[in-house]
C-alpha positions in Angstrom: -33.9 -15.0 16.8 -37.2 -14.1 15.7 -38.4 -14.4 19.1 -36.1 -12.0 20.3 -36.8 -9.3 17.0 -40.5 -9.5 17.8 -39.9 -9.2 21.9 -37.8 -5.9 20.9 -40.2 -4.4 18.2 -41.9 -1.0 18.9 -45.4 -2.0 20.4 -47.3 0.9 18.7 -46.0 -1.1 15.6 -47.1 -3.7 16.4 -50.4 -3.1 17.7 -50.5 -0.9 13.9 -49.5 -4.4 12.0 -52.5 -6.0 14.2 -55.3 -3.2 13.2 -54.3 -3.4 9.6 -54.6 -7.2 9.5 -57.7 -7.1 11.1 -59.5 -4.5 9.2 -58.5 -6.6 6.0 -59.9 -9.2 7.4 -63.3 -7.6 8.2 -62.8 -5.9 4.3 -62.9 -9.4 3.2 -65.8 -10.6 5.0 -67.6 -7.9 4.2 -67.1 -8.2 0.6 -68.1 -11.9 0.9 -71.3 -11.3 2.6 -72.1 -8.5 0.2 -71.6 -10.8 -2.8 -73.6 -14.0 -1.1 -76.1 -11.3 -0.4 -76.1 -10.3 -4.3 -76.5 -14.6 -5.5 -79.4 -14.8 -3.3 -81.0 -11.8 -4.1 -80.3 -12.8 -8.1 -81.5 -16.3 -7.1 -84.9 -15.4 -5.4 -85.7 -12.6 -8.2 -85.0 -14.7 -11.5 -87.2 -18.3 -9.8 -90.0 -15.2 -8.9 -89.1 -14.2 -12.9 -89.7 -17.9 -13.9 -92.1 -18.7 -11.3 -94.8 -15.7 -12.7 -93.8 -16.6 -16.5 -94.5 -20.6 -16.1 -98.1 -22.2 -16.9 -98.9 -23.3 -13.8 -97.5 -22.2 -10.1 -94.4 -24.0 -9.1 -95.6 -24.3 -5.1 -98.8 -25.5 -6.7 -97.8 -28.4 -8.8 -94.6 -29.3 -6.5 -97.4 -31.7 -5.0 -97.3 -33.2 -8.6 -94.2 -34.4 -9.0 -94.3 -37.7 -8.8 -97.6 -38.4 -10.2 -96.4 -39.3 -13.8 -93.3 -41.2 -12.1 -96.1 -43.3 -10.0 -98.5 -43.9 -13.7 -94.9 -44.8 -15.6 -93.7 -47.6 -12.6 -97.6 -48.5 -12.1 -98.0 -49.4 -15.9 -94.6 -50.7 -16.7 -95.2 -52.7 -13.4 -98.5 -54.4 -14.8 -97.1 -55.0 -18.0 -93.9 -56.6 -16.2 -93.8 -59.6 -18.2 -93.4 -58.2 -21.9 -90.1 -55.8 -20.2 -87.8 -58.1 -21.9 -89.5 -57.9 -25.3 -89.2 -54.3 -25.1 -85.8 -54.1 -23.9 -85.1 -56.4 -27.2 -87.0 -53.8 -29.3 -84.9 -51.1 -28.5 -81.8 -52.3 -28.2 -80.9 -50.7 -31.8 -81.7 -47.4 -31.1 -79.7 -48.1 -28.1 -76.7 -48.8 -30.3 -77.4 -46.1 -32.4 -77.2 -43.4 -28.9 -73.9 -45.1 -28.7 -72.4 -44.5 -32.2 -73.3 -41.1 -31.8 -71.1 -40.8 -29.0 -68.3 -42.7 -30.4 -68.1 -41.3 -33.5 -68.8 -37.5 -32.4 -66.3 -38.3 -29.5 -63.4 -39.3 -32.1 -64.0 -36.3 -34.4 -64.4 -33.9 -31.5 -61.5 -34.9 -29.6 -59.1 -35.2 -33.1 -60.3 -32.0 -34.0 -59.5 -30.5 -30.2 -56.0 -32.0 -30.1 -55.0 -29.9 -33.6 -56.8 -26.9 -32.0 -55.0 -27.6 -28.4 -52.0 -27.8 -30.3 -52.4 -24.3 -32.4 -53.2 -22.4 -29.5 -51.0 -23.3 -26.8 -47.9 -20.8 -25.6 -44.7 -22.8 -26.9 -46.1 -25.0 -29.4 -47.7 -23.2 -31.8 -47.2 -23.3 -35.1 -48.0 -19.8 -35.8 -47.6 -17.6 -32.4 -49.8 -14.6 -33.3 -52.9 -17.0 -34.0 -53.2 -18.4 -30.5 -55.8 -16.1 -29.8 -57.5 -16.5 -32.7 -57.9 -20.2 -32.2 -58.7 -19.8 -28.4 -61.5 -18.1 -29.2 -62.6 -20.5 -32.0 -62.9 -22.9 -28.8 -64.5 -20.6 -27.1 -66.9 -20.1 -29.9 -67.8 -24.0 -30.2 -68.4 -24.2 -26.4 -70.7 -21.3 -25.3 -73.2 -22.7 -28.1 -75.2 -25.5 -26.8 -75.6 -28.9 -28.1 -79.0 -28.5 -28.8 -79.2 -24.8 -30.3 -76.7 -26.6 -33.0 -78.7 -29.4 -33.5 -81.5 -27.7 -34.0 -80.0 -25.5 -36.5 -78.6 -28.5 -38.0 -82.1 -30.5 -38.0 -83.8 -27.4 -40.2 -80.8 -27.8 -42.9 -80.1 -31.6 -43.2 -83.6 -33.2 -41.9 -84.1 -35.6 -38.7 -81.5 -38.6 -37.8 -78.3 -39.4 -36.3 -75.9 -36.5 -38.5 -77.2 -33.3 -37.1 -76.8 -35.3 -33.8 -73.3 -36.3 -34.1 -71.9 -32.8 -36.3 -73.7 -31.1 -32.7 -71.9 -33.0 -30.3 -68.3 -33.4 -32.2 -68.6 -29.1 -32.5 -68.9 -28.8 -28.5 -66.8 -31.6 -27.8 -63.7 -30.0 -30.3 -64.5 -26.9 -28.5 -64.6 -28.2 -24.9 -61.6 -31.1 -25.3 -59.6 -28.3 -27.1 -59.6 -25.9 -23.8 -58.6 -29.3 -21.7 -55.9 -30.7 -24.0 -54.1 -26.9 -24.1 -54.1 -26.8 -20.3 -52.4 -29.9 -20.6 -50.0 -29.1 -23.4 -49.1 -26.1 -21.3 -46.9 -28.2 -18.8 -45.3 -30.2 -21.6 -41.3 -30.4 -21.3 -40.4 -28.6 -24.4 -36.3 -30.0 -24.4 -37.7 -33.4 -26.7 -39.1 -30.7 -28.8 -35.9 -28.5 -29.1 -34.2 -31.4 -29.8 -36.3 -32.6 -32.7 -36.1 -28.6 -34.3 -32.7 -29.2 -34.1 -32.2 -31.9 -36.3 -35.1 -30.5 -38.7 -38.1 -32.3 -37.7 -41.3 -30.3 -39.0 -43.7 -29.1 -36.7 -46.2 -31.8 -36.9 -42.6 -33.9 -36.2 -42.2 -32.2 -32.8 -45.7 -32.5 -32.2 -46.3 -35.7 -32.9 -43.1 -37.4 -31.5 -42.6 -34.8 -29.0 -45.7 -33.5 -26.7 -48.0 -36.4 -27.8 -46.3 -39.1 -26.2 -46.2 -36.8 -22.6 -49.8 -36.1 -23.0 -51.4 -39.1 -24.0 -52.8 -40.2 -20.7 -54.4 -37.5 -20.1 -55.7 -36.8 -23.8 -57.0 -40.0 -23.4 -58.7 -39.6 -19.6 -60.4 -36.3 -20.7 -61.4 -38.4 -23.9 -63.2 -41.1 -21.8 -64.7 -38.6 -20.2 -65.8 -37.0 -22.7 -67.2 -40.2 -24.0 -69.3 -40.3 -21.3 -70.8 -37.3 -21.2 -71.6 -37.5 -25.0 -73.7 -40.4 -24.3 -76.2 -38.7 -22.5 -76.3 -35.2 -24.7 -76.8 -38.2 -27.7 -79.7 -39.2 -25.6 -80.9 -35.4 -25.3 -80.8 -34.6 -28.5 -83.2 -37.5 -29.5 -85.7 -35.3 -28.4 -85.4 -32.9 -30.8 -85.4 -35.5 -33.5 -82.0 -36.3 -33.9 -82.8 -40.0 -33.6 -81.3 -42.7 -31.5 -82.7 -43.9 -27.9 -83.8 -40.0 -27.3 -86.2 -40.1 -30.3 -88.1 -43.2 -28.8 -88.2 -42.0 -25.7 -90.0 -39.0 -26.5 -92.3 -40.7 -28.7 -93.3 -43.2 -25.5 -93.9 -40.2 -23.5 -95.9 -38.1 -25.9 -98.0 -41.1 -26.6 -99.4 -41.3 -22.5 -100.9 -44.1 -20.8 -100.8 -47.4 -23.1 -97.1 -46.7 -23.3 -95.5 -46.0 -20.1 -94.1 -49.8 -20.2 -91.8 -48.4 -23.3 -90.5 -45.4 -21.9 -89.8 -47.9 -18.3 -87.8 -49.9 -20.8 -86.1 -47.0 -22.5 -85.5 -45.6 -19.0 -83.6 -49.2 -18.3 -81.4 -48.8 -21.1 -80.7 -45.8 -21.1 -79.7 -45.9 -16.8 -77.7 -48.7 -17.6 -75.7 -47.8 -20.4 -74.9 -44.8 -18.3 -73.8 -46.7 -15.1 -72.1 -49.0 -17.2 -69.8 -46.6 -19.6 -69.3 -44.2 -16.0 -68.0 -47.5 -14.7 -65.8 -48.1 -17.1 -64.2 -45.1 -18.1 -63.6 -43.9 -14.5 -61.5 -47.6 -14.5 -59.4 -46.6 -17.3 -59.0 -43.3 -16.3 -57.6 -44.0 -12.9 -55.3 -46.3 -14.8 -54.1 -43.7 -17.1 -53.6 -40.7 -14.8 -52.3 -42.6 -11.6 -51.2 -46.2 -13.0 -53.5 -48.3 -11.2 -52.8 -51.8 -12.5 -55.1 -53.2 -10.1 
């Protein structure tokens, strides 16, 4: 039948229908190219920006690049045979990298699933505060890592709590956004039913949305994990201690100690490899039940 509508329809209509769509279409490409044209241009200008500002020229010392990566492997390559002794030797601050993580991790993510909670349609305790408490998260995630820590550094001194209060501020903020999202497509009948019979709110929350969201509060936590383990790492460079902190004193140091940053550089790689391993493992086995 809808051959037959189309074979009967006025052919100036038609051919009107076919210039319309067309002209969109050549509306939209053109407002594509105009804005690819606008990220190069924006690209170009702000490397010329940075180019002019640097020390040296980028073109220039792009030659250069791998010279310290060639003196690092050279030494650490000559000095082969104490690797395992240095490994040894910084195996704590590897440890300490890692309770950074864990422990900004678990008071990111608890402070992210209230936050989730407070500002998602439906669930809320108090409705008119959602915004309020979305930007809050917004708040803790624009602000880097590092811009806190430093703060953080100036009032409290060097070590492993600047670190940690950094990384559990960004992670609250960032796991907060997530764990809404995910609240969002919670069934709400279990939760009716518990207001019915009087449950509190931290009733319908806990024995209502939490058990629906689990698996993926705790996939995005893994994650999270994860990624804290390497801003941990970061942030030893501004002296918030842990694997970071030796690292850059190897580096600053030069030549003589290029073995220790190779052996940092081990660690560090295979932490890495190793937690992305085994949180991607647990996270396939959460979200799609992979028992395999």
């Amino acid at each position: 039948m809808s051959d037959t509508t189309l074979s009967r329809a006025d052919p100036s209509h038609v051919a009107t229908i076919q210039s319309s769509y067309m002209a969109e279409v050549q509306r939209r490409r053109l407002y594509g190219g105009l804005t690819l044209l606008i990220f190069v241009l924006l690209m170009v200008s702000g490397f010329m920006i940075a180019d002019d500002r640097n020390a040296g020229g980028f073109w220039e010392g792009l030659s250069q690049v791998g010279d310290y990566p060639a003196e690092v492997l050279s030494e650490a390559w000559e000095k082969r045979a104490d690797l395992p002794g240095l490994l040894v030797k910084y195996f704590p601050a590897l440890i300490e990298t890692i309770n950074i993580a864990a422990v900004s991790t678990l008071i990111g993510a608890a402070a992210g699933l209230v936050l989730s909670l407070l500002s998602t349609r439906g669930l809320a305790r108090w409705p008119r505060l959602i915004g309020l408490f979305r930007r809050i998260m917004d708040i803790m995630r624009a602000v880097p890592e590092i811009v806190i820590a430093l703060v953080l550094i100036f009032v409290l001194g060097g070590g492993p709590v600047p670190a940690m209060i950094a990384i559990a501020i960004h992670t609250a903020g960032a796991l907060g956004k997530l764990f809404s999202e995910v609240a969002e497509n919670a069934d709400l009948k279990p939760v009716e039913g518990l207001a019915s019979t009087g449950a509190t709110w931290g009733q319908r929350m806990w024995l209502g949305v939490i058990p629906q969201v689990a698996p993926n509060y705790l996939s995005y936590g893994l994650l999270r994990f994860e990624i804290n383990i390497r801003a941990s790492a970061i942030l030893g460079f501004v002296g918030a201690g842990g694997l970071g902190y030796e690292l850059r004193n190897s580096m600053a140091w030069g030549p003589g100690r290029f073995d220790e940053a190779a052996a940092i550089f081990l660690l560090l790689f295979g932490t890495i490899v190793f937690f992305d391993q085994l949180s991607s493992r647990y996270r396939n086995r959460l979200t799609e039940g992979d028992r395999t």
